[in-house]
N, CA and C atoms as a LAMMPS dump frame, in Angstrom:
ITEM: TIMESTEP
0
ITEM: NUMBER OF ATOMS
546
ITEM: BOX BOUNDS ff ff ff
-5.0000000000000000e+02 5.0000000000000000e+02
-5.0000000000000000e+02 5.0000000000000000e+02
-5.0000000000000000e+02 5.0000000000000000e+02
ITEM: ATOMS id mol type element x y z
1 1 1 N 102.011 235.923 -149.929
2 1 2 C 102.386 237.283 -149.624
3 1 3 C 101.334 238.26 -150.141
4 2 1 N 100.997 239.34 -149.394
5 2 2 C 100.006 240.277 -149.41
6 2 3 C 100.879 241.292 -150.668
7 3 1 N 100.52 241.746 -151.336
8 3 2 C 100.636 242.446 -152.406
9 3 3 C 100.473 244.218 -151.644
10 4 1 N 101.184 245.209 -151.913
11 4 2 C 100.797 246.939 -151.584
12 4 3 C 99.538 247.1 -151.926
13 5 1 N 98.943 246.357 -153
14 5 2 C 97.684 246.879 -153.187
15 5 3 C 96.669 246.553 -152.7
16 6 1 N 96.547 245.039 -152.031
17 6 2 C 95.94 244.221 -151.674
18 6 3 C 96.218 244.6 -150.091
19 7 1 N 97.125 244.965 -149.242
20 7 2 C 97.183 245.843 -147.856
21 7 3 C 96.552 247.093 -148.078
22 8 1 N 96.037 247.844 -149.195
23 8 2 C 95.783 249.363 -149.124
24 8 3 C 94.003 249.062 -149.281
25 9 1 N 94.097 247.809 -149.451
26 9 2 C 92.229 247.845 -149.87
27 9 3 C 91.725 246.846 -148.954
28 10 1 N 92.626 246.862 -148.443
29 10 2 C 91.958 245.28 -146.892
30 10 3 C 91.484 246.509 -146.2
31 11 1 N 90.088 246.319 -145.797
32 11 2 C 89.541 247.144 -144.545
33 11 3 C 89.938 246.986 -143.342
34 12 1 N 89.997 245.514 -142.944
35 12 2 C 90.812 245.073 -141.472
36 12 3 C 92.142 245.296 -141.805
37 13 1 N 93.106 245.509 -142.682
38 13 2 C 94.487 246.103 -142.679
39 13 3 C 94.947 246.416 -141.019
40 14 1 N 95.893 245.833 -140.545
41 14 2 C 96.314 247.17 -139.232
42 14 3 C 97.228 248.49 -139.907
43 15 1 N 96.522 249.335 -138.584
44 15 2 C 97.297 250.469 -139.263
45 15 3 C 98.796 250.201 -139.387
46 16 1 N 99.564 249.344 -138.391
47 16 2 C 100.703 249.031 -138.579
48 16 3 C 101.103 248.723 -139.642
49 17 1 N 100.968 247.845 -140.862
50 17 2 C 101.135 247.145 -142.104
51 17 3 C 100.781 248.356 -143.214
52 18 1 N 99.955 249.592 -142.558
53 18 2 C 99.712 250.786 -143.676
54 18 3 C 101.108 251.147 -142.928
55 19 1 N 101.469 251.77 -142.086
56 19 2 C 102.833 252.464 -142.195
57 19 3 C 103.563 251.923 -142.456
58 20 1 N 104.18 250.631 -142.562
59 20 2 C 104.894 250.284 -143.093
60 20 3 C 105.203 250.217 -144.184
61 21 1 N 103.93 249.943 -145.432
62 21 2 C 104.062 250.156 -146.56
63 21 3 C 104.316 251.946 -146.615
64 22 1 N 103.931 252.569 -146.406
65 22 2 C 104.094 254.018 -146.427
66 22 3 C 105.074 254.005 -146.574
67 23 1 N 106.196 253.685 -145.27
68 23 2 C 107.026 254.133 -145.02
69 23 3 C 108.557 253.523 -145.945
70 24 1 N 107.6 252.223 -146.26
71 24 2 C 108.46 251.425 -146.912
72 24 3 C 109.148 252.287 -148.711
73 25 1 N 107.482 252.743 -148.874
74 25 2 C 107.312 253.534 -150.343
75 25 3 C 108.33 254.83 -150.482
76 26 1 N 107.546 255.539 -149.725
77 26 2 C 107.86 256.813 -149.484
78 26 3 C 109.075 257.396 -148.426
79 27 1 N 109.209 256.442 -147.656
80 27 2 C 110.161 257.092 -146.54
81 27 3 C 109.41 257.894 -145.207
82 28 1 N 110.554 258.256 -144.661
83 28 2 C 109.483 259.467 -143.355
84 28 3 C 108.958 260.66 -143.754
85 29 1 N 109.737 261.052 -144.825
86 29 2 C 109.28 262.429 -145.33
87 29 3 C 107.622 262.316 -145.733
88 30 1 N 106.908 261.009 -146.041
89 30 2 C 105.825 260.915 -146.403
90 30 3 C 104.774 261.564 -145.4
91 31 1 N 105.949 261.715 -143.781
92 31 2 C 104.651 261.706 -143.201
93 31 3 C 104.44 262.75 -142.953
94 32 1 N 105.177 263.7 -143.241
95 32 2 C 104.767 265.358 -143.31
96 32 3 C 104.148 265.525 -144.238
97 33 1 N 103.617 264.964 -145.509
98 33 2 C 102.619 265.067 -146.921
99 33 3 C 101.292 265.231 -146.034
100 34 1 N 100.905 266.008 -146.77
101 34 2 C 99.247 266.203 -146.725
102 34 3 C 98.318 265.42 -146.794
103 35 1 N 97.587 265.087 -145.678
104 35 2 C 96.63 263.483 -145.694
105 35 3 C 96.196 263.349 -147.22
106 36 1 N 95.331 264.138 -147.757
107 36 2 C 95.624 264.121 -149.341
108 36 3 C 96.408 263.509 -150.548
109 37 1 N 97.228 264.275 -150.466
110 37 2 C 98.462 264.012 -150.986
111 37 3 C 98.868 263.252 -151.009
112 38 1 N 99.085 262.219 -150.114
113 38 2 C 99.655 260.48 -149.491
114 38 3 C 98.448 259.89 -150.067
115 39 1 N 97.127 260.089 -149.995
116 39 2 C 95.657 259.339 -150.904
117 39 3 C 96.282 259.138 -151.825
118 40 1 N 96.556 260.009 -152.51
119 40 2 C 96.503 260.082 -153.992
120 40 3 C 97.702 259.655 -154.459
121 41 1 N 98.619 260.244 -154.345
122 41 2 C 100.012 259.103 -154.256
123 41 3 C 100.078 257.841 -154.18
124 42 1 N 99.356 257.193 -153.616
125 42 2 C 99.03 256.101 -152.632
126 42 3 C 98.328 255.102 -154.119
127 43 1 N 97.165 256.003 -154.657
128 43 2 C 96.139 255.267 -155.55
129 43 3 C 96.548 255.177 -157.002
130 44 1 N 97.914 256.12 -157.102
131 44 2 C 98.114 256.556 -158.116
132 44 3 C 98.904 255.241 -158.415
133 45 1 N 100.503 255.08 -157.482
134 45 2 C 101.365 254.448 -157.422
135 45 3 C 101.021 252.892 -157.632
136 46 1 N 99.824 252.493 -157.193
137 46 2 C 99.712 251.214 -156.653
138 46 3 C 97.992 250.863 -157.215
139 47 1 N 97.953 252.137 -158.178
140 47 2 C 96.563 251.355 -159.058
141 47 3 C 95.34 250.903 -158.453
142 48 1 N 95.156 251.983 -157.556
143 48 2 C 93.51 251.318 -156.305
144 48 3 C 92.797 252.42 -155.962
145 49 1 N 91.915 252.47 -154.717
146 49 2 C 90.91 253.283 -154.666
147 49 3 C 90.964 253.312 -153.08
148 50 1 N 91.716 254.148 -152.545
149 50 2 C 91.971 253.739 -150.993
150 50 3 C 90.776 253.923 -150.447
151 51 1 N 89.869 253.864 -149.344
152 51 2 C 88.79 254.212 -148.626
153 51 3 C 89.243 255.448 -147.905
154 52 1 N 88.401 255.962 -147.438
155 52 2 C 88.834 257.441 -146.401
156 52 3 C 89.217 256.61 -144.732
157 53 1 N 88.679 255.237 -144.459
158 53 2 C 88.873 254.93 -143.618
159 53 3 C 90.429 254.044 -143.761
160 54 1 N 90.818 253.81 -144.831
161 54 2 C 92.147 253.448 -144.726
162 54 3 C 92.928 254.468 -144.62
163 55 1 N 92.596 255.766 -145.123
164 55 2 C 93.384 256.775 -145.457
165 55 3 C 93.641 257.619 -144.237
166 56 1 N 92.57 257.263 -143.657
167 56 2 C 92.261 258.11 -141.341
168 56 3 C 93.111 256.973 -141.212
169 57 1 N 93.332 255.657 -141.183
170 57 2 C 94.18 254.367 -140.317
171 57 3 C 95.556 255.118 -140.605
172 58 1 N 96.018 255.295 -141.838
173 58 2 C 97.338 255.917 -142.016
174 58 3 C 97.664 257.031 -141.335
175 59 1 N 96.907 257.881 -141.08
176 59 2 C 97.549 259.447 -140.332
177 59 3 C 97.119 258.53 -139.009
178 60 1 N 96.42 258.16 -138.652
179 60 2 C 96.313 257.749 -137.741
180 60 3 C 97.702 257.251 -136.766
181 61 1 N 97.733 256.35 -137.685
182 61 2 C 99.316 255.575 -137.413
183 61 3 C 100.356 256.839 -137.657
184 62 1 N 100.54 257.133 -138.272
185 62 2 C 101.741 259.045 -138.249
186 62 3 C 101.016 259.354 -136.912
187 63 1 N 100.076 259.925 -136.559
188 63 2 C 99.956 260.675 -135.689
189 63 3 C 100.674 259.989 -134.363
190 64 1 N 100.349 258.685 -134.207
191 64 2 C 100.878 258.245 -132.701
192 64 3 C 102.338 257.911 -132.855
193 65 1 N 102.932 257.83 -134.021
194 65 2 C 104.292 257.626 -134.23
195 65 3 C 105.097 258.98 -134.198
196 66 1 N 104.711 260.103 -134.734
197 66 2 C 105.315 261.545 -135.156
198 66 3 C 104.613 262.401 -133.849
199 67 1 N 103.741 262.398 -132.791
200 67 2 C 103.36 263.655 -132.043
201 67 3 C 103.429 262.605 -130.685
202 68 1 N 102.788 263.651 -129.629
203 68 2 C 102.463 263.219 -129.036
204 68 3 C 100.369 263.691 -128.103
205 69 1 N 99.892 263.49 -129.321
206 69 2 C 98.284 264.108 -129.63
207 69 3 C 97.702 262.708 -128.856
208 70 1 N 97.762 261.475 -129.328
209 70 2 C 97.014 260.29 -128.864
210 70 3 C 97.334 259.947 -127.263
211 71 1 N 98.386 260.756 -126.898
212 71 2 C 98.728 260.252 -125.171
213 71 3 C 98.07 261.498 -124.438
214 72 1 N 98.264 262.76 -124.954
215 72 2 C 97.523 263.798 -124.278
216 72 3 C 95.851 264.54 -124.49
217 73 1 N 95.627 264.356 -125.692
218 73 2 C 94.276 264.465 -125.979
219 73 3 C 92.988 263.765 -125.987
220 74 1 N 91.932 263.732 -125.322
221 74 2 C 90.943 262.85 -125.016
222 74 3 C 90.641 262.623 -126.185
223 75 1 N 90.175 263.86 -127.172
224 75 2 C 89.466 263.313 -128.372
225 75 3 C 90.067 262.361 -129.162
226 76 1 N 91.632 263.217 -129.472
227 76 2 C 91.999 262.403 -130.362
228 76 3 C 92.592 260.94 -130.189
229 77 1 N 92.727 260.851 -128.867
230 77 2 C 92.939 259.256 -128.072
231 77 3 C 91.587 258.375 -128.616
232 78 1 N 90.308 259.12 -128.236
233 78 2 C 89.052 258.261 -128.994
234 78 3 C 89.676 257.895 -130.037
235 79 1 N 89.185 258.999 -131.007
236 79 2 C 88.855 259.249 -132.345
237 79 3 C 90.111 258.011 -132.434
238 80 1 N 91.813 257.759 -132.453
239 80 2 C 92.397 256.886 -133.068
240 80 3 C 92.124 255.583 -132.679
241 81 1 N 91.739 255.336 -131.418
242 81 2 C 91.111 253.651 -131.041
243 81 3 C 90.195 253.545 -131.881
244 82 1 N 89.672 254.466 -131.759
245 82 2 C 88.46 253.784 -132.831
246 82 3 C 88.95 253.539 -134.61
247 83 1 N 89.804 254.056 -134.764
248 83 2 C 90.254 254.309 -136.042
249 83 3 C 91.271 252.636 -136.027
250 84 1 N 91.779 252.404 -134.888
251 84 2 C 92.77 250.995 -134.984
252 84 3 C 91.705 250.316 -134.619
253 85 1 N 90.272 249.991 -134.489
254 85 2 C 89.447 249.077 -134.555
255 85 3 C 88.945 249.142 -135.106
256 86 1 N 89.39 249.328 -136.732
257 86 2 C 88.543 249.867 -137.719
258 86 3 C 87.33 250.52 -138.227
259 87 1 N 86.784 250.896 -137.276
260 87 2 C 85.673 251.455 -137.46
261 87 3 C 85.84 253.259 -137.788
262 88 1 N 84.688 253.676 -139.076
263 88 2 C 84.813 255.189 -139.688
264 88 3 C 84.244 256.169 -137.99
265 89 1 N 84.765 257.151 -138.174
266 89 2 C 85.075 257.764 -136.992
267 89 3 C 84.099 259.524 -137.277
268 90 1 N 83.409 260.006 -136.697
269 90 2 C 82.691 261.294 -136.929
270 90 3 C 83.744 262.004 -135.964
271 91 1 N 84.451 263.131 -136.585
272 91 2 C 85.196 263.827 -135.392
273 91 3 C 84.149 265.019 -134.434
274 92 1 N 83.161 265.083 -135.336
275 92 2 C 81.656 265.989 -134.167
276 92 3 C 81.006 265.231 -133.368
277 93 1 N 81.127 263.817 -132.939
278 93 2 C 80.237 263.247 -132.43
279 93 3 C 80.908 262.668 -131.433
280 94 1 N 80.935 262.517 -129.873
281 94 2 C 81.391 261.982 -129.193
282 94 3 C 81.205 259.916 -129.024
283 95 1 N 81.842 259.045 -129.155
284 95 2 C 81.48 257.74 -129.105
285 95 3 C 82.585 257.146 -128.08
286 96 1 N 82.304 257.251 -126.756
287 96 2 C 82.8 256.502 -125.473
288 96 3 C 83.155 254.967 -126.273
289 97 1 N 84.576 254.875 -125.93
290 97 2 C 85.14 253.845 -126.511
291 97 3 C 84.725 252.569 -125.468
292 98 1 N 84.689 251.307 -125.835
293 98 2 C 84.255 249.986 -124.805
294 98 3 C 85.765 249.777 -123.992
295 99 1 N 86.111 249.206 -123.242
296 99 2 C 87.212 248.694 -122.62
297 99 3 C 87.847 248.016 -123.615
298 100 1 N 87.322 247.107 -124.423
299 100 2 C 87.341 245.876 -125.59
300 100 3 C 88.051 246.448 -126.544
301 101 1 N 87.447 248.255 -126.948
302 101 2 C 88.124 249.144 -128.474
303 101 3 C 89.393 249.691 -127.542
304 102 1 N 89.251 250.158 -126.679
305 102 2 C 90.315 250.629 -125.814
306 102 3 C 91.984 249.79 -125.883
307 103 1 N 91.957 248.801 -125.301
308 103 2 C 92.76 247.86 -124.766
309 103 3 C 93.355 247.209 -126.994
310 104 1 N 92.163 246.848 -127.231
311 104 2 C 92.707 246.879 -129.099
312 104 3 C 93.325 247.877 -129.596
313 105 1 N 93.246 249.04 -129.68
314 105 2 C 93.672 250.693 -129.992
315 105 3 C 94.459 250.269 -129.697
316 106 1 N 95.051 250.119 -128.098
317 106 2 C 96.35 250.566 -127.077
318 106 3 C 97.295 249.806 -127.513
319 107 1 N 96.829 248.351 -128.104
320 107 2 C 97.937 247.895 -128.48
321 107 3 C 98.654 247.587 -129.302
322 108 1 N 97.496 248.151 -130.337
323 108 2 C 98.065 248.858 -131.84
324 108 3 C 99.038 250.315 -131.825
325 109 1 N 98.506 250.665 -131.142
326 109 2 C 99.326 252.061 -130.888
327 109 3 C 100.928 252.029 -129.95
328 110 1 N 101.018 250.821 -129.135
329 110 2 C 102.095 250.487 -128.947
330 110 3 C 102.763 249.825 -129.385
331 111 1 N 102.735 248.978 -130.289
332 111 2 C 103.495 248.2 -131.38
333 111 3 C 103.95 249.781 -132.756
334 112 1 N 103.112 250.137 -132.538
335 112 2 C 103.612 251.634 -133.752
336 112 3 C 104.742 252.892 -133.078
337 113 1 N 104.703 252.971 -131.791
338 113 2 C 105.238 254.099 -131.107
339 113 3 C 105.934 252.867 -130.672
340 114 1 N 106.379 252.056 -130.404
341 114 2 C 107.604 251.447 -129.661
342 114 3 C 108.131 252.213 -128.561
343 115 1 N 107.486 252.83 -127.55
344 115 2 C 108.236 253.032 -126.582
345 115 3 C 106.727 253.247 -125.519
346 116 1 N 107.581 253.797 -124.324
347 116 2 C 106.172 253.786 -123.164
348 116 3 C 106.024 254.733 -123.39
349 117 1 N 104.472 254.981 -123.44
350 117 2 C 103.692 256.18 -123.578
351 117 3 C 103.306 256.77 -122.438
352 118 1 N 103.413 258.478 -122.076
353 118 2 C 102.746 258.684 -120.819
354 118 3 C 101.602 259.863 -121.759
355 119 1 N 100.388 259.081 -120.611
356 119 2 C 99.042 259.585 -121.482
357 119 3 C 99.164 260.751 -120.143
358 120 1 N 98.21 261.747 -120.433
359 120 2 C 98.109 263.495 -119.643
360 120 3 C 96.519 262.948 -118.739
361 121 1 N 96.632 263.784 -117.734
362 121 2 C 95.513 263.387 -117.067
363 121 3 C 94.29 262.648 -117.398
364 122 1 N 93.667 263.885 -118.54
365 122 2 C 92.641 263.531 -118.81
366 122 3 C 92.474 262.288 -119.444
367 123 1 N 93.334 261.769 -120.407
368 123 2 C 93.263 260.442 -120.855
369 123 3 C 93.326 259.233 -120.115
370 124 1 N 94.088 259.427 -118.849
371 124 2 C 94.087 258.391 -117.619
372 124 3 C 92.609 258.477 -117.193
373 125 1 N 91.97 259.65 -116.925
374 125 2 C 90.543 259.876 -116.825
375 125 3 C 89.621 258.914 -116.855
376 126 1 N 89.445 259.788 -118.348
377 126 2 C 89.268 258.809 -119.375
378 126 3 C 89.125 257.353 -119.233
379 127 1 N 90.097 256.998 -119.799
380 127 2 C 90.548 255.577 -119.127
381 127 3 C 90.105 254.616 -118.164
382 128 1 N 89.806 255.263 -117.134
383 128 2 C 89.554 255.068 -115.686
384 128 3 C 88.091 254.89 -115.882
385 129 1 N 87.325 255.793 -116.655
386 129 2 C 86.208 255.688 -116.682
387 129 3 C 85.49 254.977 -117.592
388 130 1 N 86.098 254.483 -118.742
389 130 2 C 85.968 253.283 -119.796
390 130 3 C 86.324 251.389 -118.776
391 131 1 N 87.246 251.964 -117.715
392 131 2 C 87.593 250.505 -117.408
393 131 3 C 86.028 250.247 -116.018
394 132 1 N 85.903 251.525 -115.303
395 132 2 C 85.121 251.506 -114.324
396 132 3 C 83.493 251.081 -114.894
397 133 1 N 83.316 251.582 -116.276
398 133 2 C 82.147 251.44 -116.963
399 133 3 C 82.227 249.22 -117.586
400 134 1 N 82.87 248.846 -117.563
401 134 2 C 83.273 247.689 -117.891
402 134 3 C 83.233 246.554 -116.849
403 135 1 N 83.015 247.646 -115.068
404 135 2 C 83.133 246.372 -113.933
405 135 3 C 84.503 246.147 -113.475
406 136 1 N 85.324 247.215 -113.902
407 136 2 C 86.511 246.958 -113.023
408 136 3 C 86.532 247.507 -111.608
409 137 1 N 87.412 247.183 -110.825
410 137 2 C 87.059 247.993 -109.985
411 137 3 C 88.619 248.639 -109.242
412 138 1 N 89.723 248.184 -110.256
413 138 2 C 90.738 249.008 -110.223
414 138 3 C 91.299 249.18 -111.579
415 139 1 N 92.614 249.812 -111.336
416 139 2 C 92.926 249.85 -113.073
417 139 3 C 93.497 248.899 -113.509
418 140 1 N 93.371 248.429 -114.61
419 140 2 C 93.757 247.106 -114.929
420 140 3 C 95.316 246.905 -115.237
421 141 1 N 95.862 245.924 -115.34
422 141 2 C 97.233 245.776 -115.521
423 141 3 C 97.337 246.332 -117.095
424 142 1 N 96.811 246.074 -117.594
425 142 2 C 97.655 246.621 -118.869
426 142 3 C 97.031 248.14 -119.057
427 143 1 N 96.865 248.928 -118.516
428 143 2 C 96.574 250.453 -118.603
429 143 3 C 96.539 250.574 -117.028
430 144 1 N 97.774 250.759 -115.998
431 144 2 C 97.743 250.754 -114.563
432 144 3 C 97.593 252.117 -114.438
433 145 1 N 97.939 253.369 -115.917
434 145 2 C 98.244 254.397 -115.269
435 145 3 C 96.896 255.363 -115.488
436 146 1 N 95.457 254.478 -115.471
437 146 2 C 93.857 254.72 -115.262
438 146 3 C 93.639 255.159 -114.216
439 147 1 N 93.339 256.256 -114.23
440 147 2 C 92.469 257.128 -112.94
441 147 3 C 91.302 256.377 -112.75
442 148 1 N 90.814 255.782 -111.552
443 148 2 C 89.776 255.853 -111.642
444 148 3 C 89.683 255.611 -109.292
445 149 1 N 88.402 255.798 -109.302
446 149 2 C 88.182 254.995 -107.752
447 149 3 C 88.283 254.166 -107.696
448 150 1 N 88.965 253.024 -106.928
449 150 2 C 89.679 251.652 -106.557
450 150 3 C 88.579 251.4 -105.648
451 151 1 N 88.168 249.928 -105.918
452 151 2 C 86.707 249.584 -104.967
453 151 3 C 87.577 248.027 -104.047
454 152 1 N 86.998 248.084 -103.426
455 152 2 C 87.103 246.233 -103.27
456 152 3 C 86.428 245.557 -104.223
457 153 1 N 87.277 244.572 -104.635
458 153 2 C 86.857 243.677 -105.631
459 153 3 C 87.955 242.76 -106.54
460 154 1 N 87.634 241.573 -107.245
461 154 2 C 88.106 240.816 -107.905
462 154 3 C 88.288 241.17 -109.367
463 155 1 N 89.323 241.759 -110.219
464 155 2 C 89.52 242.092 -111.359
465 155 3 C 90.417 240.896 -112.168
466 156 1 N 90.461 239.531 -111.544
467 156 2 C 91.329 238.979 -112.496
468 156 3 C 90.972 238.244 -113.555
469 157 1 N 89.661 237.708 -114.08
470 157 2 C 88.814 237.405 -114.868
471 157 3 C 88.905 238.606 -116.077
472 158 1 N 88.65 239.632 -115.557
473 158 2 C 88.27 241.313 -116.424
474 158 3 C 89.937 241.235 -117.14
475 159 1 N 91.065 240.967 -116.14
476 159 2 C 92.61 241.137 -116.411
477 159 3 C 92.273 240.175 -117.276
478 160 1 N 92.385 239.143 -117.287
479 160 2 C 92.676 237.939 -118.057
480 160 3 C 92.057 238.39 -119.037
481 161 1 N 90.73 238.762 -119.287
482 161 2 C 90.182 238.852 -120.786
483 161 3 C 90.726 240.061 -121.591
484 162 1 N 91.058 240.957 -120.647
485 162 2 C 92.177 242.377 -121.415
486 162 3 C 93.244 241.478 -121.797
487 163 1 N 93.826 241.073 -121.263
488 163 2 C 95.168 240.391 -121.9
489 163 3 C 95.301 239.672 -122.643
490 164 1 N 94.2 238.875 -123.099
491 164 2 C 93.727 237.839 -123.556
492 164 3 C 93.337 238.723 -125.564
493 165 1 N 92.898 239.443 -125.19
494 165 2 C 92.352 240.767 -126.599
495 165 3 C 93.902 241.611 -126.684
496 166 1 N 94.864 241.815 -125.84
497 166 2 C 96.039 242.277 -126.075
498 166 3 C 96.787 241.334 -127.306
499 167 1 N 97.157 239.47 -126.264
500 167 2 C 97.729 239.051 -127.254
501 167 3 C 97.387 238.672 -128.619
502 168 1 N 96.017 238.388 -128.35
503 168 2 C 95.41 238.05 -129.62
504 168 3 C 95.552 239.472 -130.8
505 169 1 N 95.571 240.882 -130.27
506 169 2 C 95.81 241.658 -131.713
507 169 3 C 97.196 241.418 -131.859
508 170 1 N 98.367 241.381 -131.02
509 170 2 C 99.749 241.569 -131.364
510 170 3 C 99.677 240.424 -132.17
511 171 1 N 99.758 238.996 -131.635
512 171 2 C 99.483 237.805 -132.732
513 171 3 C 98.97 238.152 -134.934
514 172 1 N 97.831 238.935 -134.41
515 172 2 C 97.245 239.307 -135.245
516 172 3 C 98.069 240.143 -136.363
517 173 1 N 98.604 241.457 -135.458
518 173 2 C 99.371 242.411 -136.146
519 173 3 C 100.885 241.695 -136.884
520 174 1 N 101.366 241.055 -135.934
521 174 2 C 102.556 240.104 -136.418
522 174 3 C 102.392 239.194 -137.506
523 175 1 N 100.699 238.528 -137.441
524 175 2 C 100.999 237.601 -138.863
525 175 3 C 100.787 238.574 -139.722
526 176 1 N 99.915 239.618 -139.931
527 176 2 C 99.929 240.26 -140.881
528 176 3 C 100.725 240.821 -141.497
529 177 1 N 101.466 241.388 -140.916
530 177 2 C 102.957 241.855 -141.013
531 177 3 C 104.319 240.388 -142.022
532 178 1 N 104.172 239.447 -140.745
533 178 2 C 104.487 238.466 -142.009
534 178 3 C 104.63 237.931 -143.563
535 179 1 N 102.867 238.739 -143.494
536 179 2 C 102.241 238.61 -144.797
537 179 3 C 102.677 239.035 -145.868
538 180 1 N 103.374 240.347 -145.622
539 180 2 C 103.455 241.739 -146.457
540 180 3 C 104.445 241.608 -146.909
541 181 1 N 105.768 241.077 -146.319
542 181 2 C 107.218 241.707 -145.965
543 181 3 C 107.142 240.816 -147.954
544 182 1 N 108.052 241.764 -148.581
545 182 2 C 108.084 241.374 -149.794
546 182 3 C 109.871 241.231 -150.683
């Protein structure tokens, strides 16, 4: 079993296994605390040194659970895929997500929001244009609701390997989760 402290200092952590401990600690009220505030709480309680990139995975995870910012906003749709594929995130710098960070994000972010998400134009856009940049040439089954131009062509190879990076994070997120439960 993974220890609170030992989930708050894993870099690959999913953000899922940070809200949970959060939520486990603190309750929901935690998630109106000040990204701050939850740091430090966080390092205080449990004797560690969180990273800023564990500490973005946590609001991260609040944000797609408590708003609805990651289904309607382009940026902040980036900015959190990239944040559930662990990687530190510049909010001034634009970084076009791969199909690969996309489809990982999405399905971190749906295991956290438990319900169907409807993303706002631009993020279907978006979308459309991350899957079209990848060789699709429609929208793929697991993000159908991708804008993009529909070509003739064979996408079930491209499907299979999206789905294929779907189950493998849920797998992923689930043993980890396993790990924790204390």
């Amino acid at each position: 079993m993974k220890s609170h402290k030992a989930i708050l200092e894993d870099q690959k952590a999913p953000a899922t296994a940070l809200l949970a401990l959060v939520t486990k600690a603190y309750g929901s009220v935690a998630y109106e605390w000040d990204p701050m505030t939850l740091k430090a709480e966080l390092q205080e309680d449990y004797k560690c040194e969180i990273t800023d990139l564990q500490s973005d995975k946590i609001q991260a995870a609040i944000t797609i659970l408590t708003t609805d910012q990651y289904e309607g906003n382009i940026v902040v749709f980036e900015t959190l895929n990239h944040l559930l594929n662990h990687q530190e995130k510049d909010l001034d710098e634009m970084d076009p997500l791969e199909a690969e960070e996309l489809i990982i994000g999405l399905t971190e972010a749906y295991l956290i929001k438990a319900e169907e998400m409807g993303f706002s134009p631009e993020v279907r856009v978006y979308a459309g244009v991350v899957f079209y940049n990848y060789g699709m040439h429609k929208a793929p089954k697991l993000f159908p609701q991708a804008i993009m131009n529909e070509m003739e062509g064979n996408d079930d190879e491209k499907n299979a390997a999206l789905q294929e990076l779907f189950d493998e994070k849920v797998k992923v997120v689930n043993n980890y989760l396993a790990q924790c439960h204390n």
